[in-house]
C-alpha positions as CSV (number, residue, x, y, z in Angstrom):
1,X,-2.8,-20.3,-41.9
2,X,-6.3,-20.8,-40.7
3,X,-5.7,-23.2,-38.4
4,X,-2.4,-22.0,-36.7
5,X,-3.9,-18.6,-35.6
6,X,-6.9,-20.9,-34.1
7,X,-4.4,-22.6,-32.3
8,X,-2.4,-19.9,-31.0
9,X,-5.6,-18.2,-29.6
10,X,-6.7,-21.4,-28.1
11,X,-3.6,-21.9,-26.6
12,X,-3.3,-18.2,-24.9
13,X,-7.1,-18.6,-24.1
14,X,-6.1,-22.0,-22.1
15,X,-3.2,-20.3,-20.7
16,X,-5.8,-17.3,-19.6
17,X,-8.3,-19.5,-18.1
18,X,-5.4,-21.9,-16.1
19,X,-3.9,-18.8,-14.8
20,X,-7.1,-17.3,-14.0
21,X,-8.3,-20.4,-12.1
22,X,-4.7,-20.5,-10.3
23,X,-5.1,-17.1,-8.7
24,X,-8.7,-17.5,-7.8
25,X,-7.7,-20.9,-5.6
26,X,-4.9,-19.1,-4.4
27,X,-6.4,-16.4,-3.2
28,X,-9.0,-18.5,-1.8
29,X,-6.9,-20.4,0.3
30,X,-5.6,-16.8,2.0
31,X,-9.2,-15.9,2.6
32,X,-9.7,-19.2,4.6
33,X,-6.8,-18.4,6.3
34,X,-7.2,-15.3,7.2
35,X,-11.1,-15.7,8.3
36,X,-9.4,-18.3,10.7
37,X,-7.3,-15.9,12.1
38,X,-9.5,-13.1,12.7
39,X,-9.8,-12.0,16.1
40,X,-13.2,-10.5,15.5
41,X,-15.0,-13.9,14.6
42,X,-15.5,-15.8,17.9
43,X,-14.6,-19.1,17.3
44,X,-17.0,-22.3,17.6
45,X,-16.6,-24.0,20.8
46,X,-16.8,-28.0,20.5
47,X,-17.8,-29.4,23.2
């Protein structure tokens, strides 16, 4: 009995962290984006 509530919480603590880890790239990627975007930031000139 033990052993399957250990593995139940590690299973929704694996869940957690994946789902955790998914948003945090995700929202990552929209910062990138919108700092790209941003009219306010002049942009590097490559000459």
């Amino acid at each position: 009995m033990d052993l399957i509530i250990f593995i139940v919480g590690f299973l929704i603590f694996v869940i957690y962290l994946v789902t955790f880890m998914t948003v945090i790239y995700r929202q990552n990627k929209i910062q990138d984006q919108e700092l790209e975007n941003d009219p306010e930031i002049p942009k590097k000139k490559s000459n």
